[in-house]
Short mmCIF file of the C-alpha atoms (twelve columns), coordinates in Angstrom:
data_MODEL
# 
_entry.id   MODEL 
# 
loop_
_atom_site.group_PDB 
_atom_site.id 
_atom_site.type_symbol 
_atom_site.label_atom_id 
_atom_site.label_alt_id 
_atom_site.label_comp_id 
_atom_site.label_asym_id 
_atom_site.label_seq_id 
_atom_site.Cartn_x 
_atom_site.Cartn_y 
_atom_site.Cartn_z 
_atom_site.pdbx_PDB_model_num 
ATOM 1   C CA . UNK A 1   109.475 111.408 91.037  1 
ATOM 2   C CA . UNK A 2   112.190 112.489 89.126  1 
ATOM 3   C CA . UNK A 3   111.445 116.302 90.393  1 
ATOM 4   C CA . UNK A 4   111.408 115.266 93.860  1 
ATOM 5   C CA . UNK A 5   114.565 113.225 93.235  1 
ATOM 6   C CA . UNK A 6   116.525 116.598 91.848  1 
ATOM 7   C CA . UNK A 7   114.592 118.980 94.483  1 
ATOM 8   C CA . UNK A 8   116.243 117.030 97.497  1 
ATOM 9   C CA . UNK A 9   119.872 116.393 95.610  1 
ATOM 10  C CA . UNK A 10  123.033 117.984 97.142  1 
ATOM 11  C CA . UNK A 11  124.090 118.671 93.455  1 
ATOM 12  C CA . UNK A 12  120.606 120.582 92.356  1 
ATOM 13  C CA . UNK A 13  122.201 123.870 91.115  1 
ATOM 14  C CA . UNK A 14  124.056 122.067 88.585  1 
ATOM 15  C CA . UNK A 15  120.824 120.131 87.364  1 
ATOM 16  C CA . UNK A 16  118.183 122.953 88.365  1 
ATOM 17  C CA . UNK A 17  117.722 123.379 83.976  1 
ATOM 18  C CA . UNK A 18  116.612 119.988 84.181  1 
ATOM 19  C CA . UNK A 19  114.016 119.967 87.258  1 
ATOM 20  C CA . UNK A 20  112.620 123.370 85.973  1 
ATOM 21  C CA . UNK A 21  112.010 121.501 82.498  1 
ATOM 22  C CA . UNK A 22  110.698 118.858 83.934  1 
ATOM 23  C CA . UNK A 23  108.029 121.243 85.854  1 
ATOM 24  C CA . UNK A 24  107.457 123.193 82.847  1 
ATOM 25  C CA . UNK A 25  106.599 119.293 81.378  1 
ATOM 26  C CA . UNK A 26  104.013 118.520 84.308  1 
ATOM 27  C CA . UNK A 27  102.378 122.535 84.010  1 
ATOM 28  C CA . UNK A 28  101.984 121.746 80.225  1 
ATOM 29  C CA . UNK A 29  99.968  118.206 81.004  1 
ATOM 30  C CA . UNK A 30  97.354  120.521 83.134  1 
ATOM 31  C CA . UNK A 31  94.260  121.476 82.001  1 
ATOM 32  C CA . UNK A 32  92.452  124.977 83.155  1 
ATOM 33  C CA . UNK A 33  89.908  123.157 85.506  1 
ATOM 34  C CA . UNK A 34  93.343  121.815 87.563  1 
ATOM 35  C CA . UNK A 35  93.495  118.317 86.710  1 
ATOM 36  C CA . UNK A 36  96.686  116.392 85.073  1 
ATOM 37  C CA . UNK A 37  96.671  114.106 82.046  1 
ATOM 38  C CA . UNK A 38  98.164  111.133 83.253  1 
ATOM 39  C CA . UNK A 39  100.760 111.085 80.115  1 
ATOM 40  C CA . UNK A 40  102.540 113.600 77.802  1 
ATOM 41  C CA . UNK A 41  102.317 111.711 74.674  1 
ATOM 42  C CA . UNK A 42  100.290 108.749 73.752  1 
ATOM 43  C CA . UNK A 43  101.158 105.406 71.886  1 
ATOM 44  C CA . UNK A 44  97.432  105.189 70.335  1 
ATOM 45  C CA . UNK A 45  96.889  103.021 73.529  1 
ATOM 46  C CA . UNK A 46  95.241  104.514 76.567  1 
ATOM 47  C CA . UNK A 47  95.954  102.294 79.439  1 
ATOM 48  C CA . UNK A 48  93.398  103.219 81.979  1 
ATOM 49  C CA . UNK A 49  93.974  107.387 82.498  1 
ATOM 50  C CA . UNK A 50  92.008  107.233 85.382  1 
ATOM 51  C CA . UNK A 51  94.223  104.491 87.643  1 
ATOM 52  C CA . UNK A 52  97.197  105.946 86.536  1 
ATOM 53  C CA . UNK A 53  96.432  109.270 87.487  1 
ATOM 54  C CA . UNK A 54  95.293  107.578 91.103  1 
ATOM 55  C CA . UNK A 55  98.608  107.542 91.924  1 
ATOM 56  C CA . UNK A 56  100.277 110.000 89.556  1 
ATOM 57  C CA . UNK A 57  98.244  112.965 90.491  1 
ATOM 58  C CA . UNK A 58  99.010  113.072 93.639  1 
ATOM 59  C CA . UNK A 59  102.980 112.557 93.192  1 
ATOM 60  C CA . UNK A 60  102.884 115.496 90.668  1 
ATOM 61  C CA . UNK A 61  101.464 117.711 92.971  1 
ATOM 62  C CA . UNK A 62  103.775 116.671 95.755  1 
ATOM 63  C CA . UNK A 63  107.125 117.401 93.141  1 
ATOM 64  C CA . UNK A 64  105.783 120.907 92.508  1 
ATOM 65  C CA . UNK A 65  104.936 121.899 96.183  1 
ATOM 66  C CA . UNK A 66  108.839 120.320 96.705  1 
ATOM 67  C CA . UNK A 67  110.100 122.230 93.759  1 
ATOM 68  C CA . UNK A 68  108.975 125.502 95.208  1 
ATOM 69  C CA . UNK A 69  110.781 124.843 98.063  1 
ATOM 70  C CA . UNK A 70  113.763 124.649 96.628  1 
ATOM 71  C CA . UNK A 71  113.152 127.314 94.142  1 
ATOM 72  C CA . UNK A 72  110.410 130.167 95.564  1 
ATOM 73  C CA . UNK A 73  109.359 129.892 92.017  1 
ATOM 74  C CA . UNK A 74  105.565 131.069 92.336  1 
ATOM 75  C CA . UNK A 75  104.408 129.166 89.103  1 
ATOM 76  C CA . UNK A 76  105.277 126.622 90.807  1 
ATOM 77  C CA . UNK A 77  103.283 126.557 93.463  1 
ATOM 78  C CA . UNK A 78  100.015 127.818 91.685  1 
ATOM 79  C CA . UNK A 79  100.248 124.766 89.392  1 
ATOM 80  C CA . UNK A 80  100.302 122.457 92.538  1 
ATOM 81  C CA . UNK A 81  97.252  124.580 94.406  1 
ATOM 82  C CA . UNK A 82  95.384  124.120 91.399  1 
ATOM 83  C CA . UNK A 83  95.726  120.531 90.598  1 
ATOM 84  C CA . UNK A 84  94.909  119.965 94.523  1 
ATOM 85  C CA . UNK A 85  92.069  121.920 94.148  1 
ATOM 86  C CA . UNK A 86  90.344  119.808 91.336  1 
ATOM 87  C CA . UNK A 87  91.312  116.722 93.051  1 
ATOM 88  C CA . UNK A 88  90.115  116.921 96.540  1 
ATOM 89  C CA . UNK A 89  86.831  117.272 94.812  1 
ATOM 90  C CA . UNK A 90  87.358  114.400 93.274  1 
ATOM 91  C CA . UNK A 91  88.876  112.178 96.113  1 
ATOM 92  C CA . UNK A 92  87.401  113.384 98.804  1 
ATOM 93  C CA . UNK A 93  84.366  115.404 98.100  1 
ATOM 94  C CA . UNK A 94  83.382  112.539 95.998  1 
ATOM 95  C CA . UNK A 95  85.164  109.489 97.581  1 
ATOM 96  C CA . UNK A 96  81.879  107.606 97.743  1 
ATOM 97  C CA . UNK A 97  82.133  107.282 94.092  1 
ATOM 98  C CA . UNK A 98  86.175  107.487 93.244  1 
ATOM 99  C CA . UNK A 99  87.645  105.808 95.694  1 
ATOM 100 C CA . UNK A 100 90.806  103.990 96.036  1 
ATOM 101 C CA . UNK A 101 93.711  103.246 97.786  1 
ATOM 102 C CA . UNK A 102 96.060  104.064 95.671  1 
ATOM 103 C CA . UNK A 103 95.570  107.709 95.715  1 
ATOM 104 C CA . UNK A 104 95.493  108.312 99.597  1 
ATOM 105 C CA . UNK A 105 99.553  108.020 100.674 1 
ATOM 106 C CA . UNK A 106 100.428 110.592 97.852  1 
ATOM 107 C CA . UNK A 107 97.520  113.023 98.719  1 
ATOM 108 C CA . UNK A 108 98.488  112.683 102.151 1 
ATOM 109 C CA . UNK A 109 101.974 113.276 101.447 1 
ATOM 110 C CA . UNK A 110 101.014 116.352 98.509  1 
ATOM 111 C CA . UNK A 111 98.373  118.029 101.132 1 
ATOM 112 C CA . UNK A 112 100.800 117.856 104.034 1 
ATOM 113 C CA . UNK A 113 103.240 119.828 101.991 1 
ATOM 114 C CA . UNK A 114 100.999 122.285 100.877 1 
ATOM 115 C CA . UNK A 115 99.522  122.932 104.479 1 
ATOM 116 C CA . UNK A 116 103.302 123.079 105.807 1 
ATOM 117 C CA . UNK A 117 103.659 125.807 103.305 1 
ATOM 118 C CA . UNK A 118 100.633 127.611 102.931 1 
ATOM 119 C CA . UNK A 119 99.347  127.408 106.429 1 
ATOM 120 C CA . UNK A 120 95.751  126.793 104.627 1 
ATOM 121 C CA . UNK A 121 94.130  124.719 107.264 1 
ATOM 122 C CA . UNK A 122 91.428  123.667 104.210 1 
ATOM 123 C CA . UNK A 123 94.006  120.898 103.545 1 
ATOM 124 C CA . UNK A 124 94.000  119.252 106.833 1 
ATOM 125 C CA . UNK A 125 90.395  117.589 107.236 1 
ATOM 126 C CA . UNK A 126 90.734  116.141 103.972 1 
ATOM 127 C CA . UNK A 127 93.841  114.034 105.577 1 
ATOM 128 C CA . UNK A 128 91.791  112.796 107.752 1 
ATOM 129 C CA . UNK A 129 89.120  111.538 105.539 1 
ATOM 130 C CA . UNK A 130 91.174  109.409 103.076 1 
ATOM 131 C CA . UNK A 131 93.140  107.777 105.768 1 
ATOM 132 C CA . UNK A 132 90.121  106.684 107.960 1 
ATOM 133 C CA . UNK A 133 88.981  105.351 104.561 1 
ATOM 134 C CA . UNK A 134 91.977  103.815 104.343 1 
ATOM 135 C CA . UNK A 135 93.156  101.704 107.539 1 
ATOM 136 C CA . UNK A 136 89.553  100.211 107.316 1 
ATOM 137 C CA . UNK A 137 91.583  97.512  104.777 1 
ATOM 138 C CA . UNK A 138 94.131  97.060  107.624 1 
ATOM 139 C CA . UNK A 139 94.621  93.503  108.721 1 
ATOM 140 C CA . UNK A 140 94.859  94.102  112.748 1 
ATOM 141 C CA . UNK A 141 93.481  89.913  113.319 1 
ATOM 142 C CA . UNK A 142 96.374  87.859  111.419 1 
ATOM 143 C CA . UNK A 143 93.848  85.893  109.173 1 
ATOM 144 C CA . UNK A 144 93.935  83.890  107.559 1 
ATOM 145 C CA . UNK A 145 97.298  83.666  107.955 1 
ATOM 146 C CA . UNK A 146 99.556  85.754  111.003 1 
ATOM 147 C CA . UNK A 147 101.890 86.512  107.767 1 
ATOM 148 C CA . UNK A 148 98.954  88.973  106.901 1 
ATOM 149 C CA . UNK A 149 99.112  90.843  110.078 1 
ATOM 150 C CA . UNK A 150 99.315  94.689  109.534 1 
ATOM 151 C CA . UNK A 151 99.441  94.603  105.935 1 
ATOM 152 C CA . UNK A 152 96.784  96.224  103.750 1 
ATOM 153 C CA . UNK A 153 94.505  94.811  101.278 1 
ATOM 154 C CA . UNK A 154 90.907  94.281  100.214 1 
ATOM 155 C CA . UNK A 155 89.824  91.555  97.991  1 
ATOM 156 C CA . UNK A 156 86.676  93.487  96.373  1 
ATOM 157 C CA . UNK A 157 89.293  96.099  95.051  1 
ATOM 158 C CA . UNK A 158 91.564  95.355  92.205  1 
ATOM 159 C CA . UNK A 159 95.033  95.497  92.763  1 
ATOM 160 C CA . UNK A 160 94.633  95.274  96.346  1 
ATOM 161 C CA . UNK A 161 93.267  91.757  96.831  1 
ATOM 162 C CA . UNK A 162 96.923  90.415  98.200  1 
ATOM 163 C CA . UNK A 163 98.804  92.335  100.099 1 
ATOM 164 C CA . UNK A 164 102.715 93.070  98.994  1 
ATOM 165 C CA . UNK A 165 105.248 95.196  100.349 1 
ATOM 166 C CA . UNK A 166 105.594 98.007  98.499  1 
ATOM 167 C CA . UNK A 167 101.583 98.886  98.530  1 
ATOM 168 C CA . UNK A 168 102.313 98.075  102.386 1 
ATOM 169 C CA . UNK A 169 105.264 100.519 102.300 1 
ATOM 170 C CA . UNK A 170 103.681 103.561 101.159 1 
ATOM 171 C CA . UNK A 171 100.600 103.400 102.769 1 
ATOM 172 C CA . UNK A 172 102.609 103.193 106.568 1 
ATOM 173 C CA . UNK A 173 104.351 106.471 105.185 1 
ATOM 174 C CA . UNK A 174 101.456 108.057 104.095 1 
ATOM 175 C CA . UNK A 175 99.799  107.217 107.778 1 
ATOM 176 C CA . UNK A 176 103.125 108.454 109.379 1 
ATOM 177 C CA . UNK A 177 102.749 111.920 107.667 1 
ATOM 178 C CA . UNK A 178 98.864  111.686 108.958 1 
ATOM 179 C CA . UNK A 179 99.724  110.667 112.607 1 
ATOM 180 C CA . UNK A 180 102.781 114.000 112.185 1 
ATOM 181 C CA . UNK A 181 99.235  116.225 111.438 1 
ATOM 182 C CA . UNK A 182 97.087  114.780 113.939 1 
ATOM 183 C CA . UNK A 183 99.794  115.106 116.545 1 
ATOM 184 C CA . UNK A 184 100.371 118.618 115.825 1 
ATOM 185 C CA . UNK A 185 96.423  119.883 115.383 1 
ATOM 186 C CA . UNK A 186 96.116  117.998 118.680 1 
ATOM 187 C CA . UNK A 187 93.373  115.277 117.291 1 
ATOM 188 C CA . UNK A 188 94.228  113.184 120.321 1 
ATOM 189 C CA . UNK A 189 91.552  110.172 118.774 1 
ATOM 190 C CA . UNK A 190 93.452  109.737 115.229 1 
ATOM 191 C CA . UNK A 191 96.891  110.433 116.895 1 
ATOM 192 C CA . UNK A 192 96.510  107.287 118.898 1 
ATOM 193 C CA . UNK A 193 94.517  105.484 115.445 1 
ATOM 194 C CA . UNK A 194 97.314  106.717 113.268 1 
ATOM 195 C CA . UNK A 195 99.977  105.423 115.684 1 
ATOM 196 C CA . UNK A 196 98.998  101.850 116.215 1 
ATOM 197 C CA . UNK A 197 98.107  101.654 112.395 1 
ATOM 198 C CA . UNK A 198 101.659 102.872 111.432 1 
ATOM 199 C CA . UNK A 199 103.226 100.529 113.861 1 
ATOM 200 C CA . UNK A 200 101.194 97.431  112.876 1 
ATOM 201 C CA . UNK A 201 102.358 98.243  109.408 1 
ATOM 202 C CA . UNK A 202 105.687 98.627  110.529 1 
ATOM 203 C CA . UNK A 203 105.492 95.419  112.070 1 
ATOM 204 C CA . UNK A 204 104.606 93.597  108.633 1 
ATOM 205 C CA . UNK A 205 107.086 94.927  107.179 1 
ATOM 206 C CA . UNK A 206 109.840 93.739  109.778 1 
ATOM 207 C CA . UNK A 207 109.108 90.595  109.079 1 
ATOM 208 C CA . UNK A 208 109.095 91.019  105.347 1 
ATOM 209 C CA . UNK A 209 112.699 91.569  106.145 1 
ATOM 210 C CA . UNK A 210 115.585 88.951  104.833 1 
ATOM 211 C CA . UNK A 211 117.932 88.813  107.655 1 
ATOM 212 C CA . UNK A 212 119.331 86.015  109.963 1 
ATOM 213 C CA . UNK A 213 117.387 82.727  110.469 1 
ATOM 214 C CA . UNK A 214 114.879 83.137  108.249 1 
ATOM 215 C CA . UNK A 215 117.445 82.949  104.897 1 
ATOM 216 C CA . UNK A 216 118.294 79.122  106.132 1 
ATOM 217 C CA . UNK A 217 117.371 78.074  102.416 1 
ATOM 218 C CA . UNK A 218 119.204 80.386  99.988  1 
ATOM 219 C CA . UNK A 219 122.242 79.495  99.133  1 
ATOM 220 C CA . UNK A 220 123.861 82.953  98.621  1 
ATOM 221 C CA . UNK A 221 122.047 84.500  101.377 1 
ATOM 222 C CA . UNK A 222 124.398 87.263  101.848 1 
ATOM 223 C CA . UNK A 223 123.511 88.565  98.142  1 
ATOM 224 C CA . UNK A 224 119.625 89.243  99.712  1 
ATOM 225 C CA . UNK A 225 120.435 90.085  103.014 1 
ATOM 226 C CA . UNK A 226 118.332 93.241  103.832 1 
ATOM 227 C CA . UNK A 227 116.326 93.235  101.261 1 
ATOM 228 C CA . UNK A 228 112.467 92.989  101.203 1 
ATOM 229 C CA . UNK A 229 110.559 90.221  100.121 1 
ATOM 230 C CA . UNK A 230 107.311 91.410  97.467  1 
ATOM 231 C CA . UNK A 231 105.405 89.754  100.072 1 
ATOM 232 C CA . UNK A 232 104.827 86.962  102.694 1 
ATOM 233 C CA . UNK A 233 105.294 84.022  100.220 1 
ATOM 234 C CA . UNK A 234 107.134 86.197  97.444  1 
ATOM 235 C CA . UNK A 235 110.920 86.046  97.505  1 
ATOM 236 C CA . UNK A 236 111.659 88.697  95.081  1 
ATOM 237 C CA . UNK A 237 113.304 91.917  95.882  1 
ATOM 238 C CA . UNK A 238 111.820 94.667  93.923  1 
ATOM 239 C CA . UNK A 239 113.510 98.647  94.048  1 
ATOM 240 C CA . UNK A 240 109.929 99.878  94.961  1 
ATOM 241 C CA . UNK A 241 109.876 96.897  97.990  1 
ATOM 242 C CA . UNK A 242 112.705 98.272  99.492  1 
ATOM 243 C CA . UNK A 243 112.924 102.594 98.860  1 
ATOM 244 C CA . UNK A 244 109.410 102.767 100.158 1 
ATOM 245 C CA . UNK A 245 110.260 100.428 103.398 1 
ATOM 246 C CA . UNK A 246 113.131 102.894 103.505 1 
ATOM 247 C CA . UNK A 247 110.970 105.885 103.137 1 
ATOM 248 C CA . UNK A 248 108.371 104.831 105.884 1 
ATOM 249 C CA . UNK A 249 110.838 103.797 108.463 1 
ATOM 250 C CA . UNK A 250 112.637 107.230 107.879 1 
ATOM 251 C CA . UNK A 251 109.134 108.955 108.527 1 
ATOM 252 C CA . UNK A 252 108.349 107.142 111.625 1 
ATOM 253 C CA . UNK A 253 111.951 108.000 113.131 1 
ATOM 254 C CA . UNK A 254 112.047 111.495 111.747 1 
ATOM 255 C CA . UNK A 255 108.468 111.655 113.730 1 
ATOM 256 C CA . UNK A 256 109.756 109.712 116.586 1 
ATOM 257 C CA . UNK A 257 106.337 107.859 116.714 1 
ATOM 258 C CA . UNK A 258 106.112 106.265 120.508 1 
ATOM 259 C CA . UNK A 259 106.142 102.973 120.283 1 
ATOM 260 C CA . UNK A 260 103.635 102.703 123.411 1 
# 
């Protein structure tokens, strides 16, 4: 995250040193076959590699493919082809057996990039796959509560048995870069899928919103206002609540997803 942050700041010649020693920190964690260790250096505790890397694999990948397009640096670029290589075998080839949610907004996001740059069309079916895995969790009935309506969870999966915002968050940008794909390959079916999923999400997370009425009981409601709540009957406001609701809605509006 911290590459992507640098890769996308106005002031990235003066801290270019930094991002290209953070890369040089991510190509050193890879092993030959492609895939990542999930940390540099451990504490003589290892804290489940394997979930970690669910979500970290795919957000390295995406900071090197982002990296490269702010630098042209070819190393760059290899190291993120490689590491996607190793793990759509293990997402997708083998998703029967691996699994989990957590991986599929950051592979969408990391395979996007790398067919935007690449033009390799082997990294567009593979979209496809995870995310009609993945709105199969979508609530679309509002049970058992309406409050649930358009979030995401599963109760047989850990981690994802309630649903919160910021799981909610990424998943609706990870859809919107989906629907972009679908839209643009012409997959007229998963357009229309992708769009009502991203704006049922959307939806949920409206109404996760604090504004107006609905802060009647705080008594320094102005402190909160805008904010996101964790989820339906959660009133904390988390960083990750909030920069991922801001990261899907930009998404949808940078896609201009119809809203009928």
């Amino acid at each position: 995250m911290a590459i992507r942050t640098l890769s996308y700041s106005p002031l990235f010649d003066e801290y270019k040193d930094k991002a290209d020693k953070l890369a040089n920190t991510i190509m050193a964690m890879q092993h030959e076959d492609g895939s990542f260790d999930a940390f540099y250096a451990y504490t003589g505790i290892v804290d489940n590699e394997k979930w970690h890397l669910a979500y970290s694999s795919g957000v390295a990948i995406l900071g090197m493919s982002e990296l490269y397009e702010r630098t042209k640096e070819q190393s760059y670029l290899e190291t993120a082809r490689k590491a996607q290589d190793f793990y759509l075998v293990e997402y997708v080839d083998k998703i029967d057996e691996n699994y989990y949610p957590g991986y599929v907004p950051w592979h969408t996001m990391s395979l996007s990039t790398l067919f935007k740059i690449t033009g390799d069309e082997k990294y567009i079916a593979p979209i496809f796959t995870i995310n009609d895995k993945l709105i199969e969790m979508q609530n679309t009935d509002g049970r058992p509560y309406m409050d649930y309506l358009g979030s995401f969870s599963d109760p047989k999966i850990k981690g994802y048995q309630v649903p919160h915002s910021p799981t909610n968050a990424v998943i609706v940008e990870g859809l919107a870069y989906a629907y972009e794909l679908a839209r643009d390959t012409g997959d007229v079916t998963r357009t229309e899928k992708y769009r009502k999923s991203v704006l049922l999400g959307a939806h949920n997370l409206m109404n996760l919103q604090f504004v107006g009425a609905n802060m009647y009981y705080m008594p320094k409601s102005e402190r909160a206002e805008g904010g996101i709540h964790y989820g339906p009957y959660d009133n904390r406001i988390r960083v990750d609540n909030v920069q991922h609701t801001i990261d899907a809605f930009t998404k949808i509006l940078e896609e201009n997803v119809p809203t009928t």
